[in-house]
C-alpha positions as CSV (number, residue, x, y, z in Angstrom):
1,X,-4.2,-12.9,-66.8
2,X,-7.0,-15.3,-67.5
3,X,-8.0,-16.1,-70.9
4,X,-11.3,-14.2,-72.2
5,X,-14.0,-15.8,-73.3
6,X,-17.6,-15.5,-73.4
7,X,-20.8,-17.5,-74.8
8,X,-20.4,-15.3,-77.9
9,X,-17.2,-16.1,-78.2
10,X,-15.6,-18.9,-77.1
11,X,-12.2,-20.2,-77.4
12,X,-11.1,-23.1,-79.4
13,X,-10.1,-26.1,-78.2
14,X,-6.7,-25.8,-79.9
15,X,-6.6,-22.3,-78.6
16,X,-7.4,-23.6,-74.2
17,X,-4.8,-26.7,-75.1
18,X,-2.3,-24.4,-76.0
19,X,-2.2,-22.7,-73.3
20,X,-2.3,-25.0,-70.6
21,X,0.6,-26.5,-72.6
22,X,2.5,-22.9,-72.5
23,X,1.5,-22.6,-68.2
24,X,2.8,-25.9,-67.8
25,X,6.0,-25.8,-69.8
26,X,6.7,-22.4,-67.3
27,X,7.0,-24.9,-64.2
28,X,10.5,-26.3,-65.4
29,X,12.3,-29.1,-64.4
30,X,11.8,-30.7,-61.1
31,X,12.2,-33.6,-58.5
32,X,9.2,-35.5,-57.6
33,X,8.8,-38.1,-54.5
34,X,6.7,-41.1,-54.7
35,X,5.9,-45.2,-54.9
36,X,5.9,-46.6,-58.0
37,X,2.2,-47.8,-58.4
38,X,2.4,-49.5,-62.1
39,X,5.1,-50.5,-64.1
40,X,4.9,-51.3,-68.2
41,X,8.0,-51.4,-70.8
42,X,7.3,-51.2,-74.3
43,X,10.5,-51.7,-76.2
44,X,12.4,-48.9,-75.7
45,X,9.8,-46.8,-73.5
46,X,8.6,-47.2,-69.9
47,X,5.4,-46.3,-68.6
48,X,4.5,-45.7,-64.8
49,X,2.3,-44.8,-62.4
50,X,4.1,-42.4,-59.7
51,X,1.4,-42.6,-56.6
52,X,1.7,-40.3,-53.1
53,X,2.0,-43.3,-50.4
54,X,-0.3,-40.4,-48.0
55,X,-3.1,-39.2,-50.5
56,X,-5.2,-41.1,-53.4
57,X,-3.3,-39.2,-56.0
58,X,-0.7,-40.5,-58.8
59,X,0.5,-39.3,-61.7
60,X,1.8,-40.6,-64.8
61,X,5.3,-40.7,-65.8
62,X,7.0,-41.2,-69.3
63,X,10.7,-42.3,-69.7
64,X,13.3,-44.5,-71.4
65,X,14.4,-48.1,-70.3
66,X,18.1,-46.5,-70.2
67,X,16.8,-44.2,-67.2
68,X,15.2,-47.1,-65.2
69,X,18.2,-49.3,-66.5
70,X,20.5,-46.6,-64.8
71,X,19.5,-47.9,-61.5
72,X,21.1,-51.1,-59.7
73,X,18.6,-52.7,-59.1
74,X,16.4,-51.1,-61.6
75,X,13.3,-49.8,-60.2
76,X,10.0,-52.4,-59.5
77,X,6.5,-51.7,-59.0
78,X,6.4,-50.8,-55.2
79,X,9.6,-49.1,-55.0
80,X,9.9,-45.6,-53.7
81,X,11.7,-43.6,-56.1
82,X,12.4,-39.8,-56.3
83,X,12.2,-38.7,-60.0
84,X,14.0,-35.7,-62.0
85,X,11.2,-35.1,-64.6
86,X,9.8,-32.0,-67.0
87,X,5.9,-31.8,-66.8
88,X,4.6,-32.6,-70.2
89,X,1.2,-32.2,-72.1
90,X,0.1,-33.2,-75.0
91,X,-2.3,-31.2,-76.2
92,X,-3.4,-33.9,-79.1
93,X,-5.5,-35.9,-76.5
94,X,-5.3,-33.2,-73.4
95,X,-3.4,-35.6,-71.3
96,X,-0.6,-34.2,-68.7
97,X,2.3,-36.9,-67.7
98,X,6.1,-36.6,-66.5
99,X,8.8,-36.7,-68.1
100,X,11.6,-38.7,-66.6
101,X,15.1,-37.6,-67.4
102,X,16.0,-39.4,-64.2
103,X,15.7,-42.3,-61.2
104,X,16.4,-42.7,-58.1
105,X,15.7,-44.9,-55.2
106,X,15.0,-43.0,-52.0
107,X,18.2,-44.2,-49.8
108,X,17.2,-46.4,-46.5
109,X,18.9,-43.4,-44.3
110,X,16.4,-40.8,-45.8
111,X,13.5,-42.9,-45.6
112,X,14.4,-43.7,-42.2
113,X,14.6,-39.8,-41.0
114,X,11.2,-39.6,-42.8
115,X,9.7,-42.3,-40.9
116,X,11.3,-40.8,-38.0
117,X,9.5,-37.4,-38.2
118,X,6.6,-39.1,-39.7
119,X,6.8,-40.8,-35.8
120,X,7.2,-37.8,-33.8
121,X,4.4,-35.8,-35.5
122,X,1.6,-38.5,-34.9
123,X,3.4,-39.2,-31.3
124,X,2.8,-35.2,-30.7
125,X,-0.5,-35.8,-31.8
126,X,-1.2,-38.4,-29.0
127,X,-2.1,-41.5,-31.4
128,X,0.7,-43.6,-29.7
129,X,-0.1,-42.5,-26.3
130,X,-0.9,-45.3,-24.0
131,X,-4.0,-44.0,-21.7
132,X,-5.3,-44.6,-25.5
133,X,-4.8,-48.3,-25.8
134,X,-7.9,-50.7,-25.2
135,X,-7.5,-54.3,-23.2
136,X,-8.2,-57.3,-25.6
137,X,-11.5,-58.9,-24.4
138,X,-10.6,-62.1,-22.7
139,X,-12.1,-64.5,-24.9
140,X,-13.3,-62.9,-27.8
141,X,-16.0,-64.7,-29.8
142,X,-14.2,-63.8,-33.3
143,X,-11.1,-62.5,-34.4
144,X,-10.6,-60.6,-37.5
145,X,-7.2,-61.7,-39.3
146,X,-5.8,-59.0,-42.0
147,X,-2.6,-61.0,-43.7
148,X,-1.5,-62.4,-47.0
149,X,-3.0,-64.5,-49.2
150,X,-2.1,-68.1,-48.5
151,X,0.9,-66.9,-46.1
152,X,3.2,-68.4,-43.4
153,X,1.1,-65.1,-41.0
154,X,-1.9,-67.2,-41.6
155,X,-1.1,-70.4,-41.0
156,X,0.6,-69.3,-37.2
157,X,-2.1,-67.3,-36.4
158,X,-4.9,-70.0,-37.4
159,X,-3.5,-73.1,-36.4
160,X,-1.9,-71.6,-32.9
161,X,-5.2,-69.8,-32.2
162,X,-7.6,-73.4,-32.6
163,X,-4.4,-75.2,-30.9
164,X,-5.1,-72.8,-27.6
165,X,-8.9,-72.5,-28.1
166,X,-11.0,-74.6,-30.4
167,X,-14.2,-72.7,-30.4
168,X,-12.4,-69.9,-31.4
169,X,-13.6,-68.4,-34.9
170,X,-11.7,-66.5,-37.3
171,X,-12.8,-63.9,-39.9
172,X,-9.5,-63.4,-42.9
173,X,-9.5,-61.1,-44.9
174,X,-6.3,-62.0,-47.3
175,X,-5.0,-58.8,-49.0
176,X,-1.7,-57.6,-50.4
177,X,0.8,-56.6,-47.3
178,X,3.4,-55.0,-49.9
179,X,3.5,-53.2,-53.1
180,X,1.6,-50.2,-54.1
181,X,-2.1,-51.9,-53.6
182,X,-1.1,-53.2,-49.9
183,X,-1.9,-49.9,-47.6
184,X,-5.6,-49.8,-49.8
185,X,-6.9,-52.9,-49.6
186,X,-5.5,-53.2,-45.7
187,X,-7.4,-49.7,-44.9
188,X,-10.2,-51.3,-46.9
189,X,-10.2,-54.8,-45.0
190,X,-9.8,-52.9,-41.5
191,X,-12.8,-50.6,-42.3
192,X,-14.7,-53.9,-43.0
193,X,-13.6,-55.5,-40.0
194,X,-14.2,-52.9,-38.2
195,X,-17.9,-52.6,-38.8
196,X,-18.2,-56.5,-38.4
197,X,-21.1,-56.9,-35.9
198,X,-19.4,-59.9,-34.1
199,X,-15.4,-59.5,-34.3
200,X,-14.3,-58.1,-30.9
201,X,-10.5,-58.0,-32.3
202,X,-8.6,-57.2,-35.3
203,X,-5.0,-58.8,-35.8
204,X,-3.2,-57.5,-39.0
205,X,-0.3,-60.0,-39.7
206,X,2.4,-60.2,-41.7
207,X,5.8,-62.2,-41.7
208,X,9.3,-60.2,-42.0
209,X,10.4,-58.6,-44.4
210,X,13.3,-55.7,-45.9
211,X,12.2,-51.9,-44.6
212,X,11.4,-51.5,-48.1
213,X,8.8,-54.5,-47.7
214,X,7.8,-53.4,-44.2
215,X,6.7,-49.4,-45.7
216,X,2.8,-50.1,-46.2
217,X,2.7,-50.8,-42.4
218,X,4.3,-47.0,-41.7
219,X,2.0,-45.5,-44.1
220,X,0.3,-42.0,-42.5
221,X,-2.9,-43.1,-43.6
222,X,-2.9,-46.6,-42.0
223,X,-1.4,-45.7,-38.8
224,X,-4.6,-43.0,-38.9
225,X,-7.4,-45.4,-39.8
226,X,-6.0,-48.3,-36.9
227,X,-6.1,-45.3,-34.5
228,X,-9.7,-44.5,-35.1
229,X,-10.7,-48.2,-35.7
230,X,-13.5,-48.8,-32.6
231,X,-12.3,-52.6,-32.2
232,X,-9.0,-53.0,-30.6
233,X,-6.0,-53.8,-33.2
234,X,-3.5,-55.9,-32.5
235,X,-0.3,-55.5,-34.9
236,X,1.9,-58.3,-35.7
237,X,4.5,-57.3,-38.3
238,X,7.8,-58.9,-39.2
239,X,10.2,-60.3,-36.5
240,X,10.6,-58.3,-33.0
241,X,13.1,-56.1,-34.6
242,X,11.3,-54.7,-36.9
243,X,9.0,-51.8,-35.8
244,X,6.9,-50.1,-37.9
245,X,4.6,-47.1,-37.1
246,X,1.6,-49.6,-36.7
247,X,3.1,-51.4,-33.8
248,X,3.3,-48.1,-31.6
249,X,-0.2,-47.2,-32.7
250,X,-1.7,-50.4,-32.3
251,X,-3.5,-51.1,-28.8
252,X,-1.5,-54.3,-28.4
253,X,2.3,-55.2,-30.3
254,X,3.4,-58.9,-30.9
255,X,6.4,-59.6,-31.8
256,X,5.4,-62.2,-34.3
257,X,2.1,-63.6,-35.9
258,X,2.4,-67.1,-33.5
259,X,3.3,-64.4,-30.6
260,X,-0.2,-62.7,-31.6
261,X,-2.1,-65.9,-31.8
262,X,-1.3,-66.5,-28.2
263,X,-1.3,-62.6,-26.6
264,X,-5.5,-62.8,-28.8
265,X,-6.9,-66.6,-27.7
266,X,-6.6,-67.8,-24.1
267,X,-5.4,-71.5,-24.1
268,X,-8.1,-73.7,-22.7
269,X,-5.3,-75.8,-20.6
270,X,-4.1,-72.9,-19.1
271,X,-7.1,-71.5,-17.9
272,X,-8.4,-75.0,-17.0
273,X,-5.5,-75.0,-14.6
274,X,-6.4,-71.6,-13.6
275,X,-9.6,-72.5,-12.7
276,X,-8.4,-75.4,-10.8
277,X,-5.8,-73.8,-8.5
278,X,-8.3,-71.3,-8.1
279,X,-10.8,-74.1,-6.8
280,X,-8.3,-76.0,-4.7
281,X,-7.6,-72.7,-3.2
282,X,-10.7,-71.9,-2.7
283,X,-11.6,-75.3,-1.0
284,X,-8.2,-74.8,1.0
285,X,-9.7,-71.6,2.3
286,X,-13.2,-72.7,3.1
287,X,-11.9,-75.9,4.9
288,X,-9.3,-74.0,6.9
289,X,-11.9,-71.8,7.7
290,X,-14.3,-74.4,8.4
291,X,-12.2,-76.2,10.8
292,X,-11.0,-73.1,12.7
293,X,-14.5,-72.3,13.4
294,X,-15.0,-76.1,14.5
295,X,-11.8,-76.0,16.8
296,X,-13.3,-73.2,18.5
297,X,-16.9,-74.5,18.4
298,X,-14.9,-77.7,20.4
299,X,-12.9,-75.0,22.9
300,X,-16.5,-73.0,23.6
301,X,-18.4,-76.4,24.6
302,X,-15.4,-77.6,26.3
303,X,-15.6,-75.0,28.7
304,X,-17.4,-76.2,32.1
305,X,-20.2,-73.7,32.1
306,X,-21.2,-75.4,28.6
307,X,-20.0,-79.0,29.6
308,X,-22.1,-79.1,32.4
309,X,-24.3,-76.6,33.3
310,X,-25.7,-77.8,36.2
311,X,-22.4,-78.7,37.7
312,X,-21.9,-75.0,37.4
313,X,-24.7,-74.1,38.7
314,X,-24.1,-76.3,41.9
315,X,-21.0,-74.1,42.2
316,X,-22.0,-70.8,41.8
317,X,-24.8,-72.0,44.2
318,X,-22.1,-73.1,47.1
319,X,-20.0,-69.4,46.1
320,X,-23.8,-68.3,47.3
321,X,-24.4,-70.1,50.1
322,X,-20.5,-69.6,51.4
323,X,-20.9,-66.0,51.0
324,X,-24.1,-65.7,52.4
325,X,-22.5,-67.5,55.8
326,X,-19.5,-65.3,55.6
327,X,-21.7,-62.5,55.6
328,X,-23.8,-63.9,58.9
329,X,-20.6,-64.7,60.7
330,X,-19.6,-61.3,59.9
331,X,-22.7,-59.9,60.9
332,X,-22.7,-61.9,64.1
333,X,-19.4,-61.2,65.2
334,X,-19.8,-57.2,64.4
335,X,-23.4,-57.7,66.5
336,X,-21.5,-59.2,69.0
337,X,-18.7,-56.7,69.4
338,X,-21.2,-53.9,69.4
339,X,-23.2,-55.4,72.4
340,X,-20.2,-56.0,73.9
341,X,-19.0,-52.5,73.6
342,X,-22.3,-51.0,74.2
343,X,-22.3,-53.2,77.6
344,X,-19.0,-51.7,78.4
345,X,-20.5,-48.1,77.4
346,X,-23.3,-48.7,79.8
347,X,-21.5,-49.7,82.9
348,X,-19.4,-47.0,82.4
349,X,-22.1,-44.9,82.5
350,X,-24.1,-46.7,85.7
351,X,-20.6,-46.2,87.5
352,X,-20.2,-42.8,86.5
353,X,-24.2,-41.4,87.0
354,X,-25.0,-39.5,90.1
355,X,-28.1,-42.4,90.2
356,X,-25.8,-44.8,91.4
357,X,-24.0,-42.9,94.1
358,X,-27.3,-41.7,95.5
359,X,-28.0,-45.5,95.7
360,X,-25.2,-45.7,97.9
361,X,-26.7,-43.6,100.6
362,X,-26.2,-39.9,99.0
363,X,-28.1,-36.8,98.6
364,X,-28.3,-34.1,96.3
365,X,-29.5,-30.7,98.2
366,X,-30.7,-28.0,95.8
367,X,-32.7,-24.6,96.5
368,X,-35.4,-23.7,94.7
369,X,-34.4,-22.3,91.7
370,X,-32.9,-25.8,91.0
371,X,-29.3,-25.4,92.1
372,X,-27.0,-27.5,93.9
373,X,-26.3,-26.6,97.3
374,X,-22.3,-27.6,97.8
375,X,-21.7,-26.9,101.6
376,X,-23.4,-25.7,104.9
377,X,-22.8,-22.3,104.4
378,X,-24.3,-21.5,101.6
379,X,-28.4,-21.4,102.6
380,X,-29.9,-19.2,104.9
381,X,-32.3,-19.9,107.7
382,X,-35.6,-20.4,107.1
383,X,-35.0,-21.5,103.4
384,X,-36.6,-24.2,102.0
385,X,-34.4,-26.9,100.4
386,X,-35.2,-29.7,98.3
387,X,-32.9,-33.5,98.9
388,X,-32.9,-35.8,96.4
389,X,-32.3,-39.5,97.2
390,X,-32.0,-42.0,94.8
391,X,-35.6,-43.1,94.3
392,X,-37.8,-40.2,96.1
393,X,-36.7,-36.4,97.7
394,X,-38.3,-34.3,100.1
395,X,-38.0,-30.7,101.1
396,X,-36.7,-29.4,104.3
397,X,-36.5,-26.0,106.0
398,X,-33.3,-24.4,107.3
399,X,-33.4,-24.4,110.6
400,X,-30.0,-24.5,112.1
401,X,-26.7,-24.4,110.7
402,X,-23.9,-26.5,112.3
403,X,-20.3,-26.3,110.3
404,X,-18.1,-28.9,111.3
405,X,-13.7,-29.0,110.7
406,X,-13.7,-31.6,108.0
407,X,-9.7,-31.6,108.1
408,X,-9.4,-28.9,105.1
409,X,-7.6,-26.1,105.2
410,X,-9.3,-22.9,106.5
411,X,-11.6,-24.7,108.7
412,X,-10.7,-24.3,112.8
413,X,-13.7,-24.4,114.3
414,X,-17.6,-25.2,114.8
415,X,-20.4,-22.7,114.0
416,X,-23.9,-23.5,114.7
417,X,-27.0,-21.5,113.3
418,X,-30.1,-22.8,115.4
419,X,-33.6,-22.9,113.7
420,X,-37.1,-24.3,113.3
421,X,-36.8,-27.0,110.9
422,X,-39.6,-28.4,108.6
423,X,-39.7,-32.1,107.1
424,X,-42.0,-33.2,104.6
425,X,-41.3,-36.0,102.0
426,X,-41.6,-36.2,98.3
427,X,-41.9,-38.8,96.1
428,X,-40.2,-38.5,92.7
């Protein structure tokens, strides 16, 4: 239950101190995780600062020289250590601190599992995914350098970077790339960067290292800030073995800081050659096409109908003319075999009309109602008939009828009909 009090009656100092002391003394003995932040003896007495690597919170941490002294190595600033300690407070000055009763250094195996899970849960997360990752710009105006003060990092990046490109400019920001203070003041230097109006890339840098030295670079809080960093990062940590959680967040991984200056700045002698294989090419191309077009150019006015036009003209103009003969030769001959034939047709016809035998001497006898009279028998007397030569006629009475054995069968004798006969002649 909470501790009355009231504007009336308040408590004492002593009385609030007290108790706090009594709640914490209830919590016991216990194990605590952390990076040792600070580090001060003072004869027989050690006084640290036990910081969480993930959140701005540290505590502070009482002990004897015999418990760091325990430890082979004994612990430095920037170790991670797991301490066995009883919360203390001393209610003289109000101040709450651990007690150490012991030390130990977090084993590589356990810090490894940790970064391991540490991995999958911001893999899970997406941060290293790659549809994430930006492309570098191709030559950026400025490049931000995050490295050590004065370090071997540096000097790669710098000197490689102006040996590829001169114009190149560089904004470094030297900061501490181990101990407890390394994962604040990179965070801090990123966030400038960051916000820098003309750096178009960020390269953090450092040279190798122990996993122990590497740690700030794996840091939860890092690996969080790169990822929402709007410039593209490009991480360059320790040798190409090492592999710490900033590589797979980063949007590009070198494998060292010289392997970074080169991946970040385009060298000028490479893309001069660039640009002239691409122009030879390009003048191949255009030539080639050029010439092509010329060689055909050459085939087109080669041709007879453009090497001389008139010549071509001539002979289409004799194709003409020997046609147009042809076709009156043709014409001719087919005009000529038609008269022919039609000459044929009409002699034919004059042999075979009755015209031409009544030229011969003929006649064609017909009554009146127009129709042929074929033998002797057939009028009567008195009737009138009607001969036709071949140029006039003339109509003629029956009078008699005389039948006469012409030699054909059925015929044996004469037979004469007697009467008056009437001649009159009539021109057709």
């Amino acid at each position: 239950m909470g501790m009355e009090s009231s504007a009336e009656a308040p408590q004492p100092v002593r009385v609030v101190l007290s108790a706090v002391g009594n709640w914490i003394n209830r919590l016991g003995r216990i194990w605590v995780e952390g990076q040792i932040a600070e580090l001060n003896r003072r004869g027989r007495m050690a006084y640290m600062t036990l910081r969480d690597p993930v959140a701005n919170v540290s505590v502070r941490v009482v002990c004897q020289t015999s418990v760091l002294d325990a430890q082979s190595p004994p612990p430095e600033a920037g170790a991670r250590v797991v301490v066995h300690a009883k919360p203390d407070f001393y209610e003289v000055r109000g101040t709450f601190s651990l007690r150490a009763l012991e030390i130990r250094h977090v084993g590589l195996g356990e810090l490894l599992a940790r970064l391991d899970q540490l991995r999958r849960t911001l893999a899970a997360e997406g941060l290293f995914a790659a549809e994430r990752k930006r492309p570098l710009p191709f030559l950026p105006n400025t490049v931000g350098l995050i490295c050590g003060r004065d370090s071997a990092a540096e000097r790669d990046v710098l000197e490689n970077g102006r040996r590829r490109w001169p114009a190149v400019r560089f904004e470094v920001r030297p900061v501490a790339v181990q101990g407890d203070r390394a994962v604040r003041e990179v965070m801090e230097a990123l966030k400038e960067l960051d916000s820098h109006p003309d750096v178009d890339v960020i390269v953090i840098a450092r040279g190798g290292g122990s996993l122990e030295d590497l740690l700030p670079f794996s840091d939860e809080a890092l690996v969080r800030a790169v990822a929402a960093a709007g410039t593209p990062v490009v991480s360059a940590i320790g040798h190409e073995q090492d592999a710490p959680l900033l590589d797979h967040v980063a949007d590009l991984r070198a494998s060292t800081p010289t392997d970074a200056a080169k991946r970040t700045v385009p060298d000028v002698g490479e893309q001069l050659e660039i640009i002239r294989q691409l122009r030879d090419r390009g003048r191949r191309v255009i030539r080639g096409g050029v010439e092509r077009e010329l060689a055909w150019l050459r085939g087109i006015r080669s041709r007879p109908a453009l090497a001389s036009p008139v010549r071509e003209i001539d002979r289409l103009t004799e194709q003409v003319l020997e046609l147009r003969d042809r076709a009156r030769r043709s014409l001719t001959v087919s005009l000529d075999r038609a008269g022919e034939g039609l000459g044929h047709t009409r002699a034919r016809l004059h042999a075979l009309s009755p015209a031409t035998t009544l030229a011969r001497g003929y006649a064609i006898v017909q009554r009146g109602d127009g129709s042929v009279v074929r033998s002797a028998a057939e009028p009567s007397v008195g009737e009138s008939l009607r001969v036709r030569f071949a140029e006039d006629s003339l109509t003629a009475t029956v009078d008699a009828i005389h039948t006469e054995d012409t030699g054909r069968p059925g015929r044996t004798g004469d037979t004469e009909r007697t009467d008056d006969t009437e001649h009159t002649t009539e021109g057709e």
